[in-house]
C-alpha positions, 0 to 999 in steps of 0.5 A: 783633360787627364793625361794617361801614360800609355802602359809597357806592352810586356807589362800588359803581356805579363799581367794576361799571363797571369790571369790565365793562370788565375783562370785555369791553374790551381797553384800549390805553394809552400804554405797553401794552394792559390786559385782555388775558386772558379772565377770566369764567370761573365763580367769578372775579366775584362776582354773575356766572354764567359758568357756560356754557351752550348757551342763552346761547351760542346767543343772543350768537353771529352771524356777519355777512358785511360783504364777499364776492366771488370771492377775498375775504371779511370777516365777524364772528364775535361772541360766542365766545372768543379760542381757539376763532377762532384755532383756526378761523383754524389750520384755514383755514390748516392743515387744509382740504384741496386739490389740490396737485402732488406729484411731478413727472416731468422727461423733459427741461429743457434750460432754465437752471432746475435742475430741483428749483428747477422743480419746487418753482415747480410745486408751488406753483403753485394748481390749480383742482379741487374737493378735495371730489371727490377722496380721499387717495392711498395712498402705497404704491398708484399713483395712480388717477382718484379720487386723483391729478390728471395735468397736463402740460407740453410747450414748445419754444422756437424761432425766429421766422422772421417777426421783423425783422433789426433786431429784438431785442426777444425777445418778437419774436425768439423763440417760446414763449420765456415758459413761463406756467402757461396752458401747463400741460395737464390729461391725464384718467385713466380716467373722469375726462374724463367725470366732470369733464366741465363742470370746467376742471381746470388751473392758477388763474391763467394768468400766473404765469412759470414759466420762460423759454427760449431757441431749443432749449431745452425742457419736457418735464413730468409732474405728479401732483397729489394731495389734501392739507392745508397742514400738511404742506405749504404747497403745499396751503393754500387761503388766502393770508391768513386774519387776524383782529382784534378789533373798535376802540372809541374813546370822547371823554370830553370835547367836543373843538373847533376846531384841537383837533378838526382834530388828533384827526382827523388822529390816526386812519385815515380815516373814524374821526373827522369834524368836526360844525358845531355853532353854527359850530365844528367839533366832533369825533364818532366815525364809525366805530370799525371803520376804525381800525388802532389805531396809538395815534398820538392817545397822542403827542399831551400834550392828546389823549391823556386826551380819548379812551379806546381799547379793543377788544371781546374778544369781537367779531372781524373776520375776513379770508379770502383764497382763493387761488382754488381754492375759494370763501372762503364755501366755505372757511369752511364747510369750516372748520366742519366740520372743527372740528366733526369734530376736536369729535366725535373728541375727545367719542368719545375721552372716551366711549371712554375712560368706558368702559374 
């Protein structure tokens, strides 16, 4: 028989810290970051069920809203994996549809902007109509009320007869010699002047330049604007940004005072560390972790570096949403769920579907 000598419990105790480290924290070292992969699947760690289970999901996912207003949203979404909120940021970018112009009729433009140059500064500019009321156009089908939108722009650019002779500021001079998307008008098909009755369908914002003219020069523009998802065209993306980062933990391993803390605290964002007065000397503590951009800049420093550890939850990430206007950023988050969950039912009939054959 083989002996084993029994192992110290403190030794035991250190070595489950360590893995809980390895399970939950990403660790950001002076010459890299640590942890980086997702490692509790089951079997991996002796004396630990990873096994997955609704229950237990149910219990560790929240979702907590920090900020929202029209255009912006930031939330945290705790308790998932790293694959599953990049597959939900890919749909906020990719995959949540809008209303977006895709032809564009030029009956005349005798400005300077060559006409394709116009059109795609057209396509591009963010239309506000609900996509949720429309469906997709058919492609070989001519557009209809309940699939294609039709704006229109009409301008001429002429002389001012009330400007001064000592004048050459054009803005004086010349008149409709800025084109804006304000001058973009919504012309109804079929039943939509009633359907849309309390909608204002037109261009987001008014004052994105689209072009400038000169006395005799003019638009003369049609616009169809059809239902579709960015990934096939960036035209249709409704966010401008949609990011996420994991949330920053720093710890002090030591007690860290005076010039020494006034140092630290220049080593991180604003807001992440602050000086206590303790008997007279300032000491420094951990405020809030989650203004911290993770800059490393404390590394730099030969007598800072080992009284702080810095690592981020992995399971914990902060999102950031940014509408481009068209829909609300909680509106936008909840169709992003949907259509997570469809792509999840598509890929269960799939399965059952083919159990069957």
């Amino acid at each position: 028989t083989q002996c084993t000598t029994p192992r110290p419990l403190g030794k035991m105790a250190a070595r489950m810290e360590n893995v809980e480290e390895i399970r939950n924290r990403v660790i950001l070292g002076e010459f890299g970051v640590t942890n980086v992969h997702t490692t509790d699947f089951p079997g991996n760690y002796p004396g630990y069920d990873d096994t997955w289970n609704v229950e237990k999901f149910q219990k560790n996912f929240r979702i907590d809203v920090v900020h929202l207003d029209e255009n912006s949203m930031e939330f945290d979404m705790v308790g998932i994996d790293a694959a599953i909120a990049n597959a939900f940021r890919r749909i906020l970018l990719a995959e949540v549809p809008t209303m977006a112009t895709e032809k564009v009729f030029i009956y005349s433009n005798t400005s300077i902007v060559q006409d394709e140059v116009l059109a795609h500064r057209l396509g591009l500019i963010p239309i506000k109509a609900d996509p949720r009321l429309f469906e997709y156009r058919n492609t070989e089908e001519e557009g209809s009320e309940i699939d294609t939108i039709q704006l229109q722009l009409k301008i001429k650019c002429s002389r001012n007869p009330r400007a001064s002779k000592d004048s050459s500021d054009p803005r004086e001079l010349y008149l409709n010699h800025m084109v804006y998307s304000k001058d973009i008008k919504w012309v109804p098909i079929g039943n939509q002047a009633d359907v849309f009755a309390d909608c204002c369908i037109g261009p987001v914002h008014d004052d994105i330049l689209i072009a400038q003219l000169r006395p005799g020069q003019e638009l003369d523009i049609v616009m169809h604007c059809v239902k579709g998802i960015g990934k096939d065209h960036a035209k249709f993306s409704p966010v401008a940004t949609a990011s996420y980062r994991l949330l920053p933990e720093i710890t002090l391993l030591e007690v860290v005072e005076g010039e020494k803390a006034e140092r630290l605290k220049q080593c991180f964002s604003r807001g992440v560390i602050d000086l206590e007065d303790i008997n007279g000397t300032k000491v420094a503590k951990v405020v809030n972790s989650r203004l911290d951009t993770c800059s490393r800049e404390v590394l730099r420093h030969s007598d800072l570096k080992n009284v702080v550890k810095l690592g981020r939850v992995r399971d914990h990430f902060i999102f950031t949403v940014e509408s481009t206007g068209i829909l609300p950023p909680d509106v936008l988050v909840t169709e992003a769920i949907k259509v997570l969950v469809a792509k999840c039912q598509r890929f269960l009939n799939e399965l059952d579907s083919t159990a069957m054959e």
